[in-house]
C-alpha positions in Angstrom: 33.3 49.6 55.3 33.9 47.5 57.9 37.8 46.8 57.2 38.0 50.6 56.7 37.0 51.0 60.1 39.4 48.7 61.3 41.7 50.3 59.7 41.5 53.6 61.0 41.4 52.1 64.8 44.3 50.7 64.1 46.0 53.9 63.0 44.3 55.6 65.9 45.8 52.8 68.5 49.5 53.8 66.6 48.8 57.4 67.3 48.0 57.1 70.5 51.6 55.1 71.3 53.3 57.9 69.6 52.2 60.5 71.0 53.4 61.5 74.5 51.2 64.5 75.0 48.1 62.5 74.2 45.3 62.6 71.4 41.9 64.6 72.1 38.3 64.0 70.9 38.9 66.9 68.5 41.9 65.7 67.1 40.4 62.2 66.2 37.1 64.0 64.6 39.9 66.2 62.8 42.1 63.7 61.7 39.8 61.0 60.5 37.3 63.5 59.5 34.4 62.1 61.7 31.8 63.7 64.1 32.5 64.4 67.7 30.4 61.5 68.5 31.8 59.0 66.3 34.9 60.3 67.4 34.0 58.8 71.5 33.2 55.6 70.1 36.5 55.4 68.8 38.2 56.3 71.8 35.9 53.5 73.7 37.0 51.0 71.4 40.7 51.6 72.5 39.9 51.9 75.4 38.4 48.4 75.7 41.2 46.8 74.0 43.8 48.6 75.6 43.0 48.9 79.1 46.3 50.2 79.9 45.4 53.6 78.0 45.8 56.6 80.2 43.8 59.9 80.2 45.4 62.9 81.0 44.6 66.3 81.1 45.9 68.9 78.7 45.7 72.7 78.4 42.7 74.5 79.3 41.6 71.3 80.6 41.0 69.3 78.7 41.4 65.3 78.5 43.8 63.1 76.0 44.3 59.8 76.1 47.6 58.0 75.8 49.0 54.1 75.4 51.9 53.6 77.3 54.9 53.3 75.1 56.3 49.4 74.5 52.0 48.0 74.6 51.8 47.6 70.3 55.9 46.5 70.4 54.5 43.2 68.3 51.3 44.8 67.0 52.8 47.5 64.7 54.5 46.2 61.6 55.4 48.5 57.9 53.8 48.3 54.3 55.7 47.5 51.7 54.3 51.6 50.6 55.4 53.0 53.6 59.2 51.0 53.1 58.8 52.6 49.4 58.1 55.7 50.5 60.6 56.3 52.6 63.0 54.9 50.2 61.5 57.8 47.7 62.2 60.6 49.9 66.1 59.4 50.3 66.2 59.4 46.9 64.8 63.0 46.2 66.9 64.3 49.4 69.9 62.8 47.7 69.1 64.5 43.8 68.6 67.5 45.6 72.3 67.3 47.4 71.0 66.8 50.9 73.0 64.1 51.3 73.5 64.0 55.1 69.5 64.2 55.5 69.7 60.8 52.9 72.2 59.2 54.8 70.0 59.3 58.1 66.9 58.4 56.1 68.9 55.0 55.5 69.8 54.5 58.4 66.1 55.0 59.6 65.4 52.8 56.8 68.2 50.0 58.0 66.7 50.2 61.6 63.5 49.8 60.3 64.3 46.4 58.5 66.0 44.8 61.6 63.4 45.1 64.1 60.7 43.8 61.7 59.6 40.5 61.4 62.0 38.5 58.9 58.8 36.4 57.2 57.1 39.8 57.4 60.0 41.5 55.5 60.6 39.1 53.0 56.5 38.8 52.3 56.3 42.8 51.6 59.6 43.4 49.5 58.6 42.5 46.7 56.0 45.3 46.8 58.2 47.6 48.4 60.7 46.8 45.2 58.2 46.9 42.6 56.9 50.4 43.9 60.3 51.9 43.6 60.2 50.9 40.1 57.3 52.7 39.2 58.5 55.6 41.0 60.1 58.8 39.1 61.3 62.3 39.6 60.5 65.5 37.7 62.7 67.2 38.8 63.9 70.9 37.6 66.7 70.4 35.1 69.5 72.2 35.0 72.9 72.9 37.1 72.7 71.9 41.2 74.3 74.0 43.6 77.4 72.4 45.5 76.5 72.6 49.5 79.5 72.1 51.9 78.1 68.4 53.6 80.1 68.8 56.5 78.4 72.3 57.1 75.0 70.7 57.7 75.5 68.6 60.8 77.5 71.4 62.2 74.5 74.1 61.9 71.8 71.4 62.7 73.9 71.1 66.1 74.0 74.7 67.1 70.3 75.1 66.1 69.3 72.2 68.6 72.3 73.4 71.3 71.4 77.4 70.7 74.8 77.9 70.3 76.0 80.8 68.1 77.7 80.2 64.6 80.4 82.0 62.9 80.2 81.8 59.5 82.6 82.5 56.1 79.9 83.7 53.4 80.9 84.3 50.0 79.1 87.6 48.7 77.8 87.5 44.8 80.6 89.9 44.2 83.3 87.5 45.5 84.8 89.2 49.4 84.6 86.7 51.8 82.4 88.3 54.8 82.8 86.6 58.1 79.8 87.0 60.2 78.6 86.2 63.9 74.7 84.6 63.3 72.0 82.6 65.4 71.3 79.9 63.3 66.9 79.4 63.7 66.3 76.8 60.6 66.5 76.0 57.0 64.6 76.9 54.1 64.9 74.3 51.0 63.7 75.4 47.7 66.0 75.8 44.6 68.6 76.7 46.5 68.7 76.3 50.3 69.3 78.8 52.8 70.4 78.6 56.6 67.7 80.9 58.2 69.5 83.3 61.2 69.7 85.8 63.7 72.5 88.2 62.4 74.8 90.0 65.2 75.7 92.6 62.9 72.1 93.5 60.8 70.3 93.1 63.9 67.7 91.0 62.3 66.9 87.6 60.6 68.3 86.8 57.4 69.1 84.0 54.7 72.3 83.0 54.2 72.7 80.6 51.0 74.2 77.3 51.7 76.2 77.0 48.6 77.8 80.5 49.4 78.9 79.4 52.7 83.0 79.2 52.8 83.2 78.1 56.9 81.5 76.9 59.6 82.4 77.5 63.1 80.1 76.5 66.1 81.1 78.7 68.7 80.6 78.5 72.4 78.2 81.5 72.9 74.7 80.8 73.5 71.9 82.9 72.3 68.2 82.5 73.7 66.0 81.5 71.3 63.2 83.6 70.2 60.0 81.6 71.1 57.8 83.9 69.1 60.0 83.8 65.8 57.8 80.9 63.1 59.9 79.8 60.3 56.6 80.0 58.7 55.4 83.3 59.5 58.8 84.6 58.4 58.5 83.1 55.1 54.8 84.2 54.7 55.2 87.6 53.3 57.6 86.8 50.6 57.3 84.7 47.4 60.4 82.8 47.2 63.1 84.3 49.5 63.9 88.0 49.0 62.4 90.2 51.7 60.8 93.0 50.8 57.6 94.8 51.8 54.2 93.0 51.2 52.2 94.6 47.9 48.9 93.8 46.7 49.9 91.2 43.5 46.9 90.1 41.0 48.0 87.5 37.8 45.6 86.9 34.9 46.0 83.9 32.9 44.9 83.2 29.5 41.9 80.1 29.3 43.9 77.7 27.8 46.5 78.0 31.2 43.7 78.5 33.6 43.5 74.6 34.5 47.3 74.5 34.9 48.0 77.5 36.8 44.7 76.8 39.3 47.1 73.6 39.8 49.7 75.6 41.6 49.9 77.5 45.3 52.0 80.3 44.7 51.3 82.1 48.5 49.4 80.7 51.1 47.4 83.5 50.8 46.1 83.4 47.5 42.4 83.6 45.9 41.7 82.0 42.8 38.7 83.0 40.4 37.7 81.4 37.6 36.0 84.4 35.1 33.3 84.0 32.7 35.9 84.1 29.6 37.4 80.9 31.6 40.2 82.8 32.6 41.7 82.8 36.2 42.9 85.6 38.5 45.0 85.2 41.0 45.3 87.1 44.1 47.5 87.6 46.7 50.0 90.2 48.7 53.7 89.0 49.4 57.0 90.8 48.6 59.7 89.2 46.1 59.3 91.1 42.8 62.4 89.9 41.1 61.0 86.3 41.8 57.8 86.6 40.7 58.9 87.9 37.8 61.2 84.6 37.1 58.8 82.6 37.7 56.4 84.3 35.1 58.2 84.3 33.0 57.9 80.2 32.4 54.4 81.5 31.6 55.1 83.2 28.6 52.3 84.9 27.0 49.7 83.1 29.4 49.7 85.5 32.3 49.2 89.3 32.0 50.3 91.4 36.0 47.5 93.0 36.6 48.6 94.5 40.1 51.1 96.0 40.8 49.8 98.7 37.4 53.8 99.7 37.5 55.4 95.7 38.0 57.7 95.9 35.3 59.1 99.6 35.6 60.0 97.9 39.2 61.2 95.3 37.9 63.6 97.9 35.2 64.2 99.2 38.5 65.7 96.5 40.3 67.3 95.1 37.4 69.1 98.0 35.8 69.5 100.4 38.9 72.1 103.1 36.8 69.6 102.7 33.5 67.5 106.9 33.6 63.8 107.0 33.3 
């Protein structure tokens, strides 16, 4: 008990160096899941073996405490887990053909490695090495969409400089459609998509990566929508398409219950296990034609409950020129 205390003042001490806004009593309750009062002894701790730590006071008044940056310079060292890790997430960025994003995660990796201690390094790569072994990737088979790399850094500059884009996209029936956009973010999945502002629409939409022809930063500026979430935007679909929110209700068979309770497929979702060991699952989000992808890697396991009429929709979307 005692060295899991230690450790968790330790991480506290790290978080308080890295954070230039400063860490409340809340958030050390919150993130180390302790009371309010255990939290202030905490904070006292710190605060006796740091007595350079600084308090400040934050919105609505409240008081943070900070340790000035360059204090744990020759306290904080890396684990040969957290060197693995690391290494992990380069190597899934790079089977997912987000190749720039790898590249900077070795570099990170490469900084990493020359400011630590050399005996420290050699001590903990062993582990770090032995980690990576036991490390693998289920990843979904199949063909991987080509992305442009030089595209990425491009849009990740105009997002940070709010700088309008002009791109070449590709449409599924083949015309090349050049189109004036406000790049916002990026949404990885399957495929990936550049998130925007269109000019011409007059609202947000995804542009896929792999569809993209040309890039062009341009030298118009756009103010940012501070109210637009990348997360709220995203919230009301399952998977990408945007369509209007319905009320959506699954029912799977026992012997998929365990699997399927496994999986979040909307942040919204309610889960309820029935007597006949069954589970229904409940949720509102648009993106029929998805959903109906993804059940069908369900098979016979899953009956749509809601919407009643799912799959005359789904003949709908699918075969628009087919009569009723």
């Amino acid at each position: 008990m005692a060295y899991e205390k230690t450790h968790d003042l330790l991480d506290l001490a790290v978080w308080m160096q890295s954070s230039r806004e400063g860490v409340s009593l809340n958030e050390i309750a919150q993130r180390f899941n302790v009371s309010r009062r255990t939290a202030e002894r905490m904070r006292d701790m710190i605060l006796a073996k740091f007595p350079q730590t600084e308090e400040i006071f934050g919105e609505n008044n409240c008081k943070r405490w900070f340790i000035p940056q360059g204090t744990l310079k020759d306290f904080i060292q890396f684990s040969g887990e957290e060197l693995a890790a690391l290494e992990t997430a380069r190597k899934l960025l790079a089977k997912n053909n987000l190749t720039d994003k790898a590249q900077q995660l070795e570099r990170i990796g490469e900084k990493i490695k020359a400011v630590m201690n050399k005996d420290v390094y050699r001590r903990i790569e062993p582990d770090a090495e032995a980690l990576l072994e036991a490390e693998g990737f289920a990843l979904r088979p199949g063909p991987k969409l080509q992305i442009n790399e030089t595209f990425l850094p491009k849009l990740r500059e105009a997002i940070l400089a709010c700088k309008k884009v002009i791109l070449t996209y590709r449409t599924p029936g083949g015309k090349l459609s050049p189109q004036t956009v406000s790049p916002y973010g990026f949404l990885y999945g399957n495929k990936h998509y550049l998130v925007a502002f269109s000019d011409y629409s007059k609202d947000y939409r995804y542009y896929p990566l792999h569809r993209l022809t040309e890039v062009t930063v341009s030298n118009d500026y756009f103010n940012r929508d501070e109210k637009f979430s990348l997360a709220d935007f995203t919230a009301d679909s399952f998977g990408v398409y945007r369509e209007e929110p319905f009320e959506t209700e699954w029912l799977f068979a026992p012997e998929a219950a365990e699997d399927a309770a496994q999986y979040c497929f909307h942040p919204s979702q309610q889960n309820i296990i029935n007597a006949d060991g069954s589970l229904t699952v409940r949720f509102k989000a648009g993106g029929l034609l998805e959903m109906a992808w993804h059940l069908y890697t369900w098979g016979n396991k899953v009956k749509v409950i809601k919407p009643a009429d799912f799959y005359q929709r789904l003949e709908q979307i699918t075969n628009p020129e087919r009569k009723n």
